[in-house]
C-alpha positions as CSV (number, residue, x, y, z in Angstrom):
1,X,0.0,0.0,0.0
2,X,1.0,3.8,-0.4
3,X,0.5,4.6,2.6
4,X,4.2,5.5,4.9
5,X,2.0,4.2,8.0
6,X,1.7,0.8,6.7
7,X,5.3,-0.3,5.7
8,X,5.9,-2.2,9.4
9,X,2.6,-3.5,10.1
10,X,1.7,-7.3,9.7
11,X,0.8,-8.4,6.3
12,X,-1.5,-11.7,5.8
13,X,-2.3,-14.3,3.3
14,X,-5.3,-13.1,2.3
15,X,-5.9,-11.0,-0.7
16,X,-7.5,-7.7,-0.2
17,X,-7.9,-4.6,-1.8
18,X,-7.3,-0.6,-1.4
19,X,-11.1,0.6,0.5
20,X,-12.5,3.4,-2.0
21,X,-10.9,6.7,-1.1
22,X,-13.6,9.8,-2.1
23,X,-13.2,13.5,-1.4
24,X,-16.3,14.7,0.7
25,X,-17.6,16.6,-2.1
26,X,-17.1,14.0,-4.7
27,X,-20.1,13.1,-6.9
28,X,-20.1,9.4,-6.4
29,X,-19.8,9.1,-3.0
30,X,-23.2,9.6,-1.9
31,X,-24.2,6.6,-4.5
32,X,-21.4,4.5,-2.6
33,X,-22.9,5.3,0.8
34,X,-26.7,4.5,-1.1
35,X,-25.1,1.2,-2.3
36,X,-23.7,-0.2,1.1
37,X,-20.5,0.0,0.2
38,X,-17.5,1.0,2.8
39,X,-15.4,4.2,1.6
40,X,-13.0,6.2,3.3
41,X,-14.0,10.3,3.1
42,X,-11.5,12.7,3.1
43,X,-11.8,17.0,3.1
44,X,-14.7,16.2,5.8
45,X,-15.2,18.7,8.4
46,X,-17.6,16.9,10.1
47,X,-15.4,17.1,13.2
48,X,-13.6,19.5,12.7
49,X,-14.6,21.2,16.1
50,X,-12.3,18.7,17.3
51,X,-9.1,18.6,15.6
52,X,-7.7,20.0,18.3
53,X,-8.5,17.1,21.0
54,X,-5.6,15.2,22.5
55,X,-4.9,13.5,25.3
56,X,-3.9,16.6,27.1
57,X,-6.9,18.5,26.3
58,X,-9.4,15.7,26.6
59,X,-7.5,15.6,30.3
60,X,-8.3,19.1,31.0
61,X,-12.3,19.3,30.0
62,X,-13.2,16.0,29.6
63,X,-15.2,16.3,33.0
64,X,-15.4,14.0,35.8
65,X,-17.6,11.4,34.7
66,X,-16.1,7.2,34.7
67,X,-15.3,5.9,31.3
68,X,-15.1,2.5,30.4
69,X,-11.3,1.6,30.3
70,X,-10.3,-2.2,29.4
71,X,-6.9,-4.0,29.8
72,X,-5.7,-6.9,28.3
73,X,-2.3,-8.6,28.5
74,X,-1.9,-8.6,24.6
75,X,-2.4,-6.0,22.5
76,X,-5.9,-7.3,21.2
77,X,-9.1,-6.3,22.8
78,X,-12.4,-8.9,22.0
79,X,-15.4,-7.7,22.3
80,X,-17.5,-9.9,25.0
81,X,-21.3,-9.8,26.3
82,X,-21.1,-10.0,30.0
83,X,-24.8,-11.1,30.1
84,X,-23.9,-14.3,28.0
85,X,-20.9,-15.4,29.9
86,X,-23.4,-18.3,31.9
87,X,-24.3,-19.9,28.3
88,X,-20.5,-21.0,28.1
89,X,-19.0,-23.5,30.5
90,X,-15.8,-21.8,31.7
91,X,-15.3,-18.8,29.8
92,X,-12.5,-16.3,30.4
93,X,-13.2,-13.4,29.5
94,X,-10.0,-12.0,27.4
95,X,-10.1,-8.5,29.0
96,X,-11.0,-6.4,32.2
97,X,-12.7,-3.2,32.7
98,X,-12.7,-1.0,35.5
99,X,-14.7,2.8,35.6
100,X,-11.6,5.5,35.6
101,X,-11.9,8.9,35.2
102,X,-9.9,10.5,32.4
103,X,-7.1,11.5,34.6
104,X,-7.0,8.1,36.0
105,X,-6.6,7.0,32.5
106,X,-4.4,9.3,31.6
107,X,-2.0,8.1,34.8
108,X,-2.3,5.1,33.7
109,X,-1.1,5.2,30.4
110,X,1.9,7.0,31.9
111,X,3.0,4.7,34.3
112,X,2.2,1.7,32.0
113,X,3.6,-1.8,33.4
114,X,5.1,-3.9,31.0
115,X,2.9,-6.3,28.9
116,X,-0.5,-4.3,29.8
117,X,-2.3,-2.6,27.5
118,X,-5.2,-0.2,27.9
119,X,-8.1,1.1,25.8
120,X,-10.8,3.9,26.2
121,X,-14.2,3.1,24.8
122,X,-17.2,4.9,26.2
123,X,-20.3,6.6,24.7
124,X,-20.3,10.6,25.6
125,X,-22.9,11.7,27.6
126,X,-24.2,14.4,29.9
127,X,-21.0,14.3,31.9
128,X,-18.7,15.7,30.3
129,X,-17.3,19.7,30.4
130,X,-18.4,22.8,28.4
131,X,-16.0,22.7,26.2
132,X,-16.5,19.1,24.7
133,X,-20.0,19.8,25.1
134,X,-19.5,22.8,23.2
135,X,-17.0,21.1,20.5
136,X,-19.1,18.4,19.9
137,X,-22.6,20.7,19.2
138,X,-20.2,22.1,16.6
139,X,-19.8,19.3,14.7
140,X,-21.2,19.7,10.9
141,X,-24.2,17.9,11.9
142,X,-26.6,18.9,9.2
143,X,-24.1,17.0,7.0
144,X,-24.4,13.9,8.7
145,X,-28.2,13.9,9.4
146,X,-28.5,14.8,5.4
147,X,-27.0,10.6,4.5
148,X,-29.1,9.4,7.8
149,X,-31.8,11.4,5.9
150,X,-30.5,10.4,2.3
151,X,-30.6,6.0,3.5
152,X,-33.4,5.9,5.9
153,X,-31.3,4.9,9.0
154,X,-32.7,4.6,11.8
155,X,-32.1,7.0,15.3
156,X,-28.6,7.9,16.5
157,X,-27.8,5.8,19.3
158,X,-24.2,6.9,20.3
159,X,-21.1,8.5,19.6
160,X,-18.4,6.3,21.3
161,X,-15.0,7.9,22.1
162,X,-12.2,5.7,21.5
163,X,-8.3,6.8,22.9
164,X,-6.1,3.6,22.0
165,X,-2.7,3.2,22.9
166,X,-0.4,2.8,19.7
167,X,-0.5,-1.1,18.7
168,X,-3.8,-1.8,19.8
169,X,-6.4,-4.4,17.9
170,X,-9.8,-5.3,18.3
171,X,-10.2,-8.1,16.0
172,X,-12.5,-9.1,13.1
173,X,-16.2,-8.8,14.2
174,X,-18.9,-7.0,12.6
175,X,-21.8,-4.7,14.0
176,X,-25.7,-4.5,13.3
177,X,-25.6,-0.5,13.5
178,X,-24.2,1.9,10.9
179,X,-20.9,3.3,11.4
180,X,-19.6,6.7,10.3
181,X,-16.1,6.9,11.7
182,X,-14.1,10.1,12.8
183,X,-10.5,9.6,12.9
184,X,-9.0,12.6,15.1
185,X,-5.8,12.1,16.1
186,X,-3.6,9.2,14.9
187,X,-3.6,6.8,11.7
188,X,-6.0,3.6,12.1
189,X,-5.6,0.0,9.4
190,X,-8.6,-0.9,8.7
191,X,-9.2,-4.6,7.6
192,X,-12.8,-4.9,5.9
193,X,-15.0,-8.0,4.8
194,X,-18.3,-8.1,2.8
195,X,-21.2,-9.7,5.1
196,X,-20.6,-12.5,1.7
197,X,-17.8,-13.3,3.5
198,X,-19.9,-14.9,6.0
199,X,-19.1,-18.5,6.0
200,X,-15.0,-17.7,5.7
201,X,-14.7,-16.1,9.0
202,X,-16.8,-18.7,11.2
203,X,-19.1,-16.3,13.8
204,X,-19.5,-17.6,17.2
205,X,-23.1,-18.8,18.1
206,X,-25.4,-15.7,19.1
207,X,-25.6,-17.1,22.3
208,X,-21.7,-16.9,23.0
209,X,-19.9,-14.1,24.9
210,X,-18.6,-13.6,21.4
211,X,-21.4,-13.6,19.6
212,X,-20.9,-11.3,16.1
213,X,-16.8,-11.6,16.7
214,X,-15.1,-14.4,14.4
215,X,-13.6,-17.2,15.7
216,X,-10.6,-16.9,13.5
217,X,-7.3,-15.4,14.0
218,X,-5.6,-13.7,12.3
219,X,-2.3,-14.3,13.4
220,X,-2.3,-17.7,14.4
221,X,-5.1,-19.0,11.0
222,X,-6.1,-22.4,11.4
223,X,-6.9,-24.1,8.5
224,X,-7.6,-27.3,9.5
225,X,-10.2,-26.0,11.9
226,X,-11.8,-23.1,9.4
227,X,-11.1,-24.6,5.9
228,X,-13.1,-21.9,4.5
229,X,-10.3,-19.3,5.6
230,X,-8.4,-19.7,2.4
231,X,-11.2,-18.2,0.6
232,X,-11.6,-15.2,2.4
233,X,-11.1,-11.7,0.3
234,X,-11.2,-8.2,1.7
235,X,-10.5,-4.6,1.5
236,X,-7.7,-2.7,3.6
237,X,-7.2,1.1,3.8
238,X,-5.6,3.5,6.7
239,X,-7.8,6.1,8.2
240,X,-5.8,9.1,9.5
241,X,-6.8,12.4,11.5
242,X,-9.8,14.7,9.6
243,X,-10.9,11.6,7.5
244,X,-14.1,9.9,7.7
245,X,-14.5,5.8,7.4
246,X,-18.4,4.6,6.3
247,X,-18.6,1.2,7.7
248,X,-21.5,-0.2,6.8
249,X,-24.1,-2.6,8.7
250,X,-23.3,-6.3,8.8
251,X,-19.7,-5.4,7.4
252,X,-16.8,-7.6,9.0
253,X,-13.7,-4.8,10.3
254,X,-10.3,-5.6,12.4
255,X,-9.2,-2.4,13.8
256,X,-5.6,-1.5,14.4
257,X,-3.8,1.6,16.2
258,X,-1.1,1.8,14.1
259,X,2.4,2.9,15.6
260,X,5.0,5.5,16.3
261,X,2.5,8.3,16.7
262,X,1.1,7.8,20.4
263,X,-2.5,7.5,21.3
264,X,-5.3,7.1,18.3
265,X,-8.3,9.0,19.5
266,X,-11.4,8.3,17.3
267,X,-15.1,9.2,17.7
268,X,-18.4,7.3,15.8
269,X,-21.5,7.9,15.0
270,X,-23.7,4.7,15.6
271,X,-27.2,5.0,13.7
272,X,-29.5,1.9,13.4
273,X,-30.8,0.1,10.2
274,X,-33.1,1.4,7.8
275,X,-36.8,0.0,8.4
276,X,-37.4,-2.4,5.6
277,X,-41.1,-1.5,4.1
278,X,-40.7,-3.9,1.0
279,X,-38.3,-7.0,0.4
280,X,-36.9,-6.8,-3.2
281,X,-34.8,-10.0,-4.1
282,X,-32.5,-11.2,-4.7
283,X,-31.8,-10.4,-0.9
284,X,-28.3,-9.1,0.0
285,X,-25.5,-10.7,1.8
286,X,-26.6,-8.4,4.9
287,X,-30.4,-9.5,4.7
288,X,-29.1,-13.3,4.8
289,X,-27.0,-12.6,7.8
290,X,-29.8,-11.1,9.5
291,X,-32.3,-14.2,8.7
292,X,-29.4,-16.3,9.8
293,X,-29.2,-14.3,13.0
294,X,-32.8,-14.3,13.9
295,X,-33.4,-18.0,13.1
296,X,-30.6,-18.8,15.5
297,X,-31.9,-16.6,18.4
298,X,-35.3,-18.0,18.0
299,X,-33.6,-21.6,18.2
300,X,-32.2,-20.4,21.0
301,X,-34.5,-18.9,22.7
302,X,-36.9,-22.0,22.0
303,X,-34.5,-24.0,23.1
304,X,-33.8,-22.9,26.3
305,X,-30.6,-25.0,27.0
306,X,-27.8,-23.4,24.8
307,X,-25.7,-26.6,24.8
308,X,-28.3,-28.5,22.9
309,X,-27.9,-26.0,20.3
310,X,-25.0,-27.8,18.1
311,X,-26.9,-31.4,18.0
312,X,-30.0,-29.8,17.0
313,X,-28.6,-27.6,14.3
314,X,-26.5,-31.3,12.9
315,X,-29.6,-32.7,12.9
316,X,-31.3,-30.0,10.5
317,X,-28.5,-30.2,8.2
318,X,-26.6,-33.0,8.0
319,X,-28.0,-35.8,5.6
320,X,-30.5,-33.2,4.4
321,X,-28.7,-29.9,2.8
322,X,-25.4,-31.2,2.8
């Protein structure tokens, strides 16, 4: 890739290609966004109220609210569902959180021990100072609610903050929410898969901790486990500060801080589907993935007991569709 940012990072066996790069007043791009189809916006100032936020001024008038703040011991950080942890016999959950302030956070980065690593995610809310409160009313709203507007998405339902430390990951999962992403400071790699993909990066069951996270990884692949791997295709691009990333719904991402820079700090805006009035066929790859998803939790939820779940499913399938 062209990019200087990318020349040390890990490269993988699979194939992928450069994510569609658009100027924010480009004619195509709102067809792109129309289509479903991830692109990376640059010339956006739809945050531009807060190019200037770093650590140390997110310190000074972030307020005194708690933020979620995870550790890990390696530098990847998997998503779990605290409510499903009873459904699986003896899982470990791969990270912890505790509820720091930003100073706390900010201490902590500083006096980081060896072999622990620490992310920021939380949603803002009504805690935080004037001045963020004021930035973040400055954003060029009109701009996004014009594509919410445009696609029929849903409600806004958060804007999360993210401040990474450099070499972070949160591995390949994909979300049921669209996802405009604000890169403010920092350069992010961006690893994307079409919802086709499906069936080459082996979801967990909907009623694991895990659940919408793949079971594969990256760095360690396992072909003799998930066969379908050597089929997988993507798209890879790297977000920096004042560009956008449109991550659309059902759309597999691994995330990466990239380093040499310092902290990534990163904001998104999180708007639910479109209500679908009229099915037109063929379906998409992200209208299977749904069906698949609801057919599962009704199994589930029928069910009852989650470890009768993989005999029921065999007995479904095998002999029958296979």
């Amino acid at each position: 890739m062209a990019s200087p940012y990318t020349k040390d990072v890990k490269q993988y066996d699979f194939p992928t290609e450069p994510i569609p790069r658009l100027d924010v007043n480009d004619p195509n791009l709102n067809q792109i966004i129309s289509n479903g189809q991830p692109v990376i916006i640059t010339g956006s100032d739809l945050v531009s109220s807060a190019f200037h936020w770093d650590l140390e001024y997110l310190s000074s008038n972030l307020g005194s609210g708690l933020y979620n703040v995870y550790k890990s011991n390696t530098k990847k950080f998997k998503y779990y569902d605290d409510k499903k942890i009873g459904n699986v016999e003896n899982f470990k959950p791969p990270t912890s959180r505790a509820d720091l302030d930003i100073l706390e956070f900010r201490e902590l980065l500083k006096r980081r021990k060896s072999g622990e690593w620490i992310y920021l995610q939380q949603p803002l809310n009504d805690t935080v100072g004037k001045r963020i409160v004021h930035d973040f009313t400055n954003f060029n709203w009109p701009w996004v609610i014009e594509h919410q507007k445009r696609n029929s998405w849903g409600p806004l339902t958060s804007n999360l903050l993210l401040i990474g430390m450099e070499g972070v990951v949160t591995p390949v999962h994909y979300d049921e929410q669209e996802n405009i992403f604000a890169q403010i400071q920092g350069h992010k790699r961006f690893l994307l898969f079409s919802p086709d993909q499906f069936d080459c990066l082996y979801p967990y069951p909907v009623y694991h901790p895990h659940d919408r996270q793949s079971q594969v990884d990256f760095d360690e692949p396992d072909l003799s486990r998930f066969p379908n791997l050597k089929n997988l295709r993507g798209y890879e691009g790297v977000v920096g500060p004042r560009e956008l990333l449109y991550i659309p719904m059902y759309w597999w991402h691994q995330v990466e801080s990239l380093c040499g820079q310092g902290e990534t700090i990163s904001i998104n805006f999180w708007y639910k589907a479109a209500q679908t009035t009229k099915v037109v066929y063929p379906l998409t790859a992200g209208q299977k993935v749904a069906i698949m998803r609801n057919i599962e939790k009704m199994l589930a939820e029928a069910l009852s007991d989650t470890s009768t779940m993989p005999s029921f499913m065999r007995s479904m399938v095998l002999g029958r569709y296979t």
